[in-house]
Each structure stands twice: as C-alpha cells, then as structure tokens.
N, C-alpha and C positions, 0 to 999 in steps of 0.2 A: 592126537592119539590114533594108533593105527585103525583100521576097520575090526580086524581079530581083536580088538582088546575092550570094543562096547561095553558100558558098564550098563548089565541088566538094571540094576536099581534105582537111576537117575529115570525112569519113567515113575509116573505119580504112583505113590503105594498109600492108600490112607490106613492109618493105622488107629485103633480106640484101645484107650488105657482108662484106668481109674485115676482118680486124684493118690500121687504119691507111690503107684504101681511099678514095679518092677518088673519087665521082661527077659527071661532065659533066654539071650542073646549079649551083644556084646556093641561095644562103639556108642560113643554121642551122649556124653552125661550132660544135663542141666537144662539141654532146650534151649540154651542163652548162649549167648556171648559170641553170637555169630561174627566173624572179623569185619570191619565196617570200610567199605572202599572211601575215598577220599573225593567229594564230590567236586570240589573246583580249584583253582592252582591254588588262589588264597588261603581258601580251607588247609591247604599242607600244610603252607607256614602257622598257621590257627592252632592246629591239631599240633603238628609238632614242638611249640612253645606252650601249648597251655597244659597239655596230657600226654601227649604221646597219642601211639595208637590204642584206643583202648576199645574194649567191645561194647558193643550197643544194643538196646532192645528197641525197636522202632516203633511205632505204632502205622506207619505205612505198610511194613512187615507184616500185619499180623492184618486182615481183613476183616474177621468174624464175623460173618452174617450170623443174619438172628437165627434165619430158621435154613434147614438144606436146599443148598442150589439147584437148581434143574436147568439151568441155560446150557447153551453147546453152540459151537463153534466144529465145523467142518467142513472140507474142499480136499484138493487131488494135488500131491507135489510131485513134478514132473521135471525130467531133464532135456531139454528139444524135445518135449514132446511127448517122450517115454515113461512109462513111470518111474521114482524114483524111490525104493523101501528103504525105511532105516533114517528118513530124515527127523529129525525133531523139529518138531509146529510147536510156538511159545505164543503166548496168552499175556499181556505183563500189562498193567492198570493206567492207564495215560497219564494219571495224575498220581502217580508213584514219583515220589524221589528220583532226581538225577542218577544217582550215583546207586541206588535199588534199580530204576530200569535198565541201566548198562550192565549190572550184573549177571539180574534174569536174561535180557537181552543174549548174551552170552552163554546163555543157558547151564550157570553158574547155581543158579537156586530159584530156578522159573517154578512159583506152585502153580502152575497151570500148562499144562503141556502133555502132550501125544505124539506117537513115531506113524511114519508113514507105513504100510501094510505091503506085502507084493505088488499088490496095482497101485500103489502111489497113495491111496487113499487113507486119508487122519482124520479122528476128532477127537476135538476137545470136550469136557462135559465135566457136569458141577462146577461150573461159574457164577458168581452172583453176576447180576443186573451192573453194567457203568458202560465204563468206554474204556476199550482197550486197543493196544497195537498186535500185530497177529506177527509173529515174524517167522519165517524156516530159517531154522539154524543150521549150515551147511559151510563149514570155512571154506572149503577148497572150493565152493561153487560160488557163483555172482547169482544175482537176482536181477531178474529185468525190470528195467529201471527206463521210462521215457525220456529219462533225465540222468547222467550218473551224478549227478553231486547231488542227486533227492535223498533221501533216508531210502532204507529199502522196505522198513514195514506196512501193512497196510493198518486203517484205522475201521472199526466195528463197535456201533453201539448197541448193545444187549440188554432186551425189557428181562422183566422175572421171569424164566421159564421158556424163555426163546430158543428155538433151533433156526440158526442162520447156517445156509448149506451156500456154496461153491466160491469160499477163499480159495482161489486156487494159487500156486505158486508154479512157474513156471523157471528153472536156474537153468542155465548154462556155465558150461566149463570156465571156471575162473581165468585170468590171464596173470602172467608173473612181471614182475620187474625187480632186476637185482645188478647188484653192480658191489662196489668194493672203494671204500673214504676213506683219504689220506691226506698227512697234509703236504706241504711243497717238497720237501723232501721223499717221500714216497711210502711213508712210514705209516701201516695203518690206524685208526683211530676208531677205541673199542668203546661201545656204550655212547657212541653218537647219532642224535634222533634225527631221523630222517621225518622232513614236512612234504608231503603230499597235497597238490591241487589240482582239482579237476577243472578242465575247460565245461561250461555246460553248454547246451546247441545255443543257445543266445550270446555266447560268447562271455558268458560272465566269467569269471575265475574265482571257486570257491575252496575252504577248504575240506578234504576226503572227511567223508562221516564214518568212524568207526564202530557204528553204530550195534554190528553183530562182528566183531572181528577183536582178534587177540591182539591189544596195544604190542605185544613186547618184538612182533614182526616189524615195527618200524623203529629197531634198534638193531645197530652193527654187533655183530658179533667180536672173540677174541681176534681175528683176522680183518677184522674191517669190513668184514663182508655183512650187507642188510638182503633181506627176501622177502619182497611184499607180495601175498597170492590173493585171488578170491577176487579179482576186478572185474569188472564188467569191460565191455569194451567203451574205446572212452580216449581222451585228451588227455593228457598230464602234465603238470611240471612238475618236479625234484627239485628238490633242496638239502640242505643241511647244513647246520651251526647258528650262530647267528647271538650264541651266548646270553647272557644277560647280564643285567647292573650291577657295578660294582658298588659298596657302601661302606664309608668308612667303619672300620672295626666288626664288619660281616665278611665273610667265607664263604663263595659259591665253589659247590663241586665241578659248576661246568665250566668248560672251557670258555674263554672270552675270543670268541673266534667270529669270522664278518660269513654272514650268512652268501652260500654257494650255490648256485644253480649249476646242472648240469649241462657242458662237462665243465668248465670252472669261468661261469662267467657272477657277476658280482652283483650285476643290474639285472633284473626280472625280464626285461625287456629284450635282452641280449640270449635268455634261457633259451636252449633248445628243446621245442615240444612233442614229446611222444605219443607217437597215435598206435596207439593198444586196442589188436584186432582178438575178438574172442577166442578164447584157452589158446593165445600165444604165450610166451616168455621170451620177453626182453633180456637180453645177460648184456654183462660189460656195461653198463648205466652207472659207469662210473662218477666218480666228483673228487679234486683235490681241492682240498679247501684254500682258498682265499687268508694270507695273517689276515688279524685283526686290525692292528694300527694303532691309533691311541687311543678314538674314540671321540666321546663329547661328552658334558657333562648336562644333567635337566636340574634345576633346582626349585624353590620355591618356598611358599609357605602352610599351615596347615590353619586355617582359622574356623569358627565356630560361625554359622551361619546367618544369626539374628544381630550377635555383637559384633561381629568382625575382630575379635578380638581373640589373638594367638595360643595355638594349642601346645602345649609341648608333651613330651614323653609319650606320644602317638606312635604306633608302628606302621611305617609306609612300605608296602612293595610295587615294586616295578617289573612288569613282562612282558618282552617281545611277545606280538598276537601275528597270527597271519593275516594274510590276505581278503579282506573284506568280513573277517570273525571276530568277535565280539569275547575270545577268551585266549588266554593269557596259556604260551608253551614254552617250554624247556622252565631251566633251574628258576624261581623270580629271586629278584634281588631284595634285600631289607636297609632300612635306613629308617631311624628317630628322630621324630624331631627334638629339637632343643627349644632353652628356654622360652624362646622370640616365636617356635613353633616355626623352625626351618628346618626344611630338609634339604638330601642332597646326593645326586647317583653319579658317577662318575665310568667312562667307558663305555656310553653307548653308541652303538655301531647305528648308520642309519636304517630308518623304519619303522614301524607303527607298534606303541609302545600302551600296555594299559596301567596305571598306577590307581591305588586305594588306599583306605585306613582300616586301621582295625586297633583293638585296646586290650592291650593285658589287664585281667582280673575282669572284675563288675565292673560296667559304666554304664550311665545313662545315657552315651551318645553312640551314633552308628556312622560309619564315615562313607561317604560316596565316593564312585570309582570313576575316572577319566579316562579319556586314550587322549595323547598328543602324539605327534610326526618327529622325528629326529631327522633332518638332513643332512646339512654339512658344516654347522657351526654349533654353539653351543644355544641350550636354549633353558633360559632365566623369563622369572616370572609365572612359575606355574602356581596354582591355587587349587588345594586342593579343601573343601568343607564338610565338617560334620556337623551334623542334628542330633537334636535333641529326640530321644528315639521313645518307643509305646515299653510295655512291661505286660507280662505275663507274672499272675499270683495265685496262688491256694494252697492245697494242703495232699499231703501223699496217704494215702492212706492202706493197711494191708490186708488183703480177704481173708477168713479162712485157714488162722493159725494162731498158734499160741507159743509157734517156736522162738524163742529167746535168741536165738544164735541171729534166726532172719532178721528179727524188728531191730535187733541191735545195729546189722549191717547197714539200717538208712544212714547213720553219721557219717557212714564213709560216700556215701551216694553224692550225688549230683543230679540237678532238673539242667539238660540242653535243648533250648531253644533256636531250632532253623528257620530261617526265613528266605522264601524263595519268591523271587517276581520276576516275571516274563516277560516285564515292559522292560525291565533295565539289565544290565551285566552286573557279575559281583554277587555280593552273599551278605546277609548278617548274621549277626552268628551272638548266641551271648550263653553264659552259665550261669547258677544261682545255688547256693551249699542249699541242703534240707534240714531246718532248724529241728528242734529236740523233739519238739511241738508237732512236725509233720509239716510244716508251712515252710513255703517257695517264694521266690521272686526272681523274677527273671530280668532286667531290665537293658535301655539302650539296641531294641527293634526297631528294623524299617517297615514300614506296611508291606504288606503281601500277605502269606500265606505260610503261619506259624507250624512246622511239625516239633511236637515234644517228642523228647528219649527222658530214659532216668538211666543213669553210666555207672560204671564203678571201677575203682584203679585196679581193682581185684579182676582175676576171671577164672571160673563162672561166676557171672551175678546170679546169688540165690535167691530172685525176686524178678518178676517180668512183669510187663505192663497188661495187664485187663481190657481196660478200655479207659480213655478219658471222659470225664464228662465236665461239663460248663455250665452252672446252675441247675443241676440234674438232668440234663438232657445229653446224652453220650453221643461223641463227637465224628466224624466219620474222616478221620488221618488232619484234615486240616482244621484251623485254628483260625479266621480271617482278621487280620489287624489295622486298624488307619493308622494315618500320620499320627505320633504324639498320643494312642491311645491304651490306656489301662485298663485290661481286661482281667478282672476280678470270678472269685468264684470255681474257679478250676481244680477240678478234683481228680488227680490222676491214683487206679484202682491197680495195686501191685496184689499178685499171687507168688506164692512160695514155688521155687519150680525144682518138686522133687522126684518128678518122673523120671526115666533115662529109657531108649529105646538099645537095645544091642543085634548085632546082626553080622550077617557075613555079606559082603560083596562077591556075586557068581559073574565070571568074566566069562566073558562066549568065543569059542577059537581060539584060546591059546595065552599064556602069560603077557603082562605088559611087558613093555622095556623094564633093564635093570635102573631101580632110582627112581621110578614113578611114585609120586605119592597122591592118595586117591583121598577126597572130602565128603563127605556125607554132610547134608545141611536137614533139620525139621523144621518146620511153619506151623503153628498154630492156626487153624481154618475151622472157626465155629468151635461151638463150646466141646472141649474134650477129644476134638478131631484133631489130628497130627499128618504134616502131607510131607513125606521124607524121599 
C-alpha cells in the first residue's frame, strides 16, 4: 500500500460500548467471525476435509485482563541512523498461536501497537504484564539482524505497570531479488513458489523466516515473474518447484516438477549463491525449471503403538520440507491407508520429505509426524504410529440472555481443540459436537498445550467465548495436557455478541488504488473494552 494511502485507523482506537449498544457509524457487525489463517500445512488438508474455512472465536484472541493495563513498551525507529516516522512498532504475546502471531506480526490485527513520531520515537502502552515480541513493521525495509536467518523480532518481558524504554529498531533499505520461472521450453510458469535460504555467518543454510513479510511476494506472477524485497543483506540460494506426492485417487494442484536452483541446476550443491549487498536489487535471477522425471515411490504402514497392530482408513500426508526445517512447503499430498493400514505416495522427486496422520470425524488417537530422505531409488518400509491420545470435557454454558435464537445456535456449534508442542513438528487437532445438555468432549490429543475455539458453519457466530475456566478457576489461552490424560471439569463461558461498531475509514494523501479492499478487525481487551 502506497505511503499516500495510510490507513488512519489501524492505529489502536479503544472504544466503550454497553452490552448490546449500537453505534451511529457503520462496518463490522458481530465482533466474531474474524477469518482464521491456517496454521500448519497439515492443518489445510485438516480444515479443508473436515469444515472448510470457517470463522473462529479464539480465546488467545481475546486477552482480558482483570483490571486496566498500565505497562509500555518504548524506543526510537530509525533508518541508518535517521529517524524514521510512520513506522508501525507491534507488541504480539509470545505464547500466542502460530498462525495469531503471523498475523499481528503482519500487522494484520496487532492489539498492541504505536507509529513512530517525526523523530523516530513510538510507544506502546496498556499492555498487561507476559512476554512479548516487539517487532517494526516496515515491508520495504530490513531489520538488522547479527544473523539474517534470525527472526527479526526482539523479545520483552513486562511486570504489571512497567515502563521499559530503549527498544530501538534500527532498518536499513531492504534489497530485492527478482527474476522470471519457466519451464525447458521457455514458457513461463504462473503461481509457482519460490523457496528461499539464507546462508548464516557460520555457514549453516536455513530457511528465510517470513516472519513480518507478505507470503504472496514469493509467488510468480501471470508472467512468471516473482519480486522478493525487504532483505537484509545476506547469502541466498533460490529455488523453485520441487512438487509433491502423488496418491492414488488424490488431485494435487501443483505441479510435479524436480526442484531448481538457480540458474537451473538440480543439486543444491551445484546452486549458484547470491551475495545481496544492502538496498541492492538483483534482476534476471532467473530459473528454468528442471522436468520432473518419474519419480520414486515411499510406502509403508500405519500401526498403533502398544499393539502394533494395523490402522486403516487413516489419512496420511506427505511434504517436501526445506533445508534443515522442520515444516512441510508447497501443495502436500494425501493417501489412506487400507485394510492392512498401508499406505502409498508415488512421484517423489528426491529430498527431505515430512509425512503424518491425522483422522476424520472423533478419534481417540493422534498420529505422529516423521521426515525421511528420498534419494534415488524407491523407499519401502516406512512406519508411521499413532497413540492413543488425552480428551478435553465439560460443558458450554451461555451468560447473560434469554435469547432463544443464541441458545438455540449451540446445536450447530462445535468445541475445537489445538494442541501445539515445541519439542516436536506437526499439530493435533480434534473436534467434539456440543450435546443438548451443553456438554463437550474432545478426544485423541497429544500432550502440549491445548487452545479451545467454539466454531460455527454459520458466520457471524452469535456467541463468543468469555473466558475458560477449569474447575472454577479461569484459564489464561492455554490448557496443559499429558500423555494419555482426561481433563475434566471445563467450562467454556459464551456471551451473545450483539454489539456492532460502524465507522468510516479516513485515508491521508489521497485515494487508494482502484480494487483495494480495506479490513477493519475489533478485539475484545478487558471487560467491555473494544481495540479496533
């Protein structure tokens, strides 16, 4: 978005409403149904077989401290040196959801956040008390980085009532690299993802963290042309293609093409590597891509852990991972197992591959994720195991109405349960319908660290979450779950959400482009407060 088209109201506005109040304004009915990013590749095919994309109420989302914040958070953002006004400084919860901190990160729907001033200078204020990442949001700029394959945020932990002064950020002029993917023919190749790795000073080879930066610059345009900006200076290899699994009686939209390094070499080793000097632009970083070939096939079985004994009708996906990462890129492949609980992928190019399980409808099991090597033959004998997983149970209950229309809407609801762990790759993920009763179960988690939603196929959901609580004591985002364990007693506290804010968006300098279309998101922050 140009500089002339700043959207004044993406700085924090808190707003106070009554329960069920209406404002003489305009935009944003329900407070719900915010669209919910897709947190891990698994999750797609998850979300796209079991619901679709549907909207979500999180309780990472919503923070509510008991009583009003007084913390801050302040420093100087600067460009070589200079000041820099106009930048947005983001505040986002450490222990927020993946796919909530890429968002904010992005400064997508950050409730915590301040622009930098004529002389550079921002703060943040009304934060509660945690740990958070501080990040400047600047696409066109880099952030200095000791390291470029580091994340670029900095990390701050905040007692109640804290003023921490000199975050500073210091960006320099991003660097470009662009070039134009086609394949032997010369024809170019639209909607193909370009892989990015940085060399770090120790020479390791990781891959680019997009930590603050818009995914869809690492995809070719109608022309074949891609434009990555906003680098710091830095090492690189380029890539692109590299497809994924084929499974019988599955449909991948991507192409089945042998991953390319630039300009079209086939072996990593062979890549030529770009030394990217600050607010340069690289052009002509061209690639034709390499055919695919035939391929190789990985197969295997699916068994249960304690019995060894065969799982069938299991859903497995497989996907290419980069370089020394732990997650899974471009389209993944699907494949079932059958009775004997065999599976089977067919076409894959060599290189480091991560496969898992995961179960349509309820199940009591969770399946673990692997990574194996593809080289140059085929490779039989793979084993993949699920367990026997923990369950989340209790009861929904609704504050503060007597509306017929809302209580009725729980039969269509849904309890989703995330689990997220830091020691391993992968996700688990389970659903539970919401009986007549108000009562949940969730079942087939791995230990970690449970977040509840309550979903609806509808949207807006006329009902958002309060707070959790777990034997009357209200929960703070997460859930902690062992191996194998049943945690009873959970009371998730839904309100009727029939406020609506309306408003106008004032642009400064001048229209957008034609075609822009602009979002407004609100957060609930403490009882009755609204941060839009």
């Amino acid at each position: 978005m140009p500089e002339a088209g700043r959207l004044l109201a993406t700085l924090q506005c808190p707003v106070e409403r009554e329960r069920g109040e209406k404002t003489d304004m305009r935009e944003l009915t329900g407070l719900t149904g915010l669209p919910r990013l897709l947190r891990f590749i698994a999750t797609i095919i998850l979300t796209a077989m079991l619901s679709g994309a549907s909207p979500a109420t999180s309780l990472s989302q919503d923070p509510a401290p008991t009583k009003e914040s007084s913390a801050s958070i302040a420093g100087r953002v600067t460009v070589n040196g200079k000041p820099a006004p106009g930048i947005a400084v983001i505040a986002v919860p450490s222990d927020s959801d993946p796919s909530e901190m890429a968002r904010q990160m992005l400064g997508r729907s950050a409730m915590y956040k301040s622009s930098s001033d004529p002389e550079g200078q921002y703060r943040i204020t009304g934060i509660p008390a945690g740990r958070y990442s501080i990040t400047a949001f600047a696409p066109a700029h880099a952030q200095e980085r000791a390291d470029p394959s580091e994340d670029s945020g900095k990390t701050v932990t905040l007692s109640d009532g804290e003023a921490i002064e000199g975050i500073d950020f210091d960006l320099e002029p991003g660097a470009v690299i662009t070039g134009t993917i086609t394949d032997q023919s010369g024809r170019p190749l639209i909607r193909e993802f370009i892989s990015l790795i940085v060399i770090g000073e120790s020479g390791k080879k990781l891959p680019w963290s997009m930590d603050s930066q818009d995914e869809s610059m690492f995809y070719t345009d109608d022309r074949g042309v891609y434009r990555i900006y906003g680098l710091p200076e830095g090492r690189y290899l380029i890539s692109a293609g590299g497809g994924s699994a084929r499974a019988s009686g599955m449909f991948s939209a991507r192409r089945n093409t042998q991953r390319t390094y630039h300009p079209s070499a086939t072996e990593e080793s062979k890549a030529r590597v770009l030394d990217v000097k600050e607010g340069a632009e690289l052009s002509g970083i061209d690639i034709k891509m390499a055919p695919a070939g035939k391929g190789h096939s990985v197969f295997g079985r699916i068994v249960e852990s304690q019995s060894r004994s065969p799982v069938p009708n299991a859903v497995v996906f497989c996907s290419r991972i980069t370089v020394d990462a732990d997650i899974g890129t471009g389209q993944p492949g699907t494949s079932t197992s059958n009775a004997q609980g065999e599976f089977r992928f067919e076409g894959l190019q060599p290189g480091s591959y991560m496969a898992g399980v995961f179960f349509t409808g309820q199940s009591e099991y969770y399946g673990e994720n692997i990574t194996f090597e593809v080289k140059y033959a085929d490779l039989p004998g793979v084993e993949i195991k699920v367990h026997r997983g923990g369950s989340v149970e209790g009861r929904i209950t609704v504050e503060d109405t007597t509306d017929s229309e809302a209580i009725e809407s729980l039969a269509r609801l849904f309890v989703e349960a995330v689990v997220t762990n830091t020691d391993k790759p992968g996700f688990s993920h389970g659903r539970g319908k919401i009986n007549p009763d108000g009562s949940f179960r969730v079942t087939g988690l791995a230990p970690g660290k449970v977040q509840l939603k309550v979903e609806d196929y509808l949207s807006p959901m006329p009902l958002r979450i309060l707070r959790v609580e777990r034997e009357g004591v209200e929960q703070e985002g997460w859930i902690n779950i062992g191996p194998g364990e049943n945690i009873s007693g959970v009371r998730i506290v839904l309100s009727q959400a029939t406020g609506s804010i309306r408003g106008r968006a004032v642009l400064e300098g001048g229209p957008l482009p034609p075609d822009t279309v602009l979002f407004v998101s609100a957060h609930l922050s403490g009882k009755d407060r609204i941060h839009v």
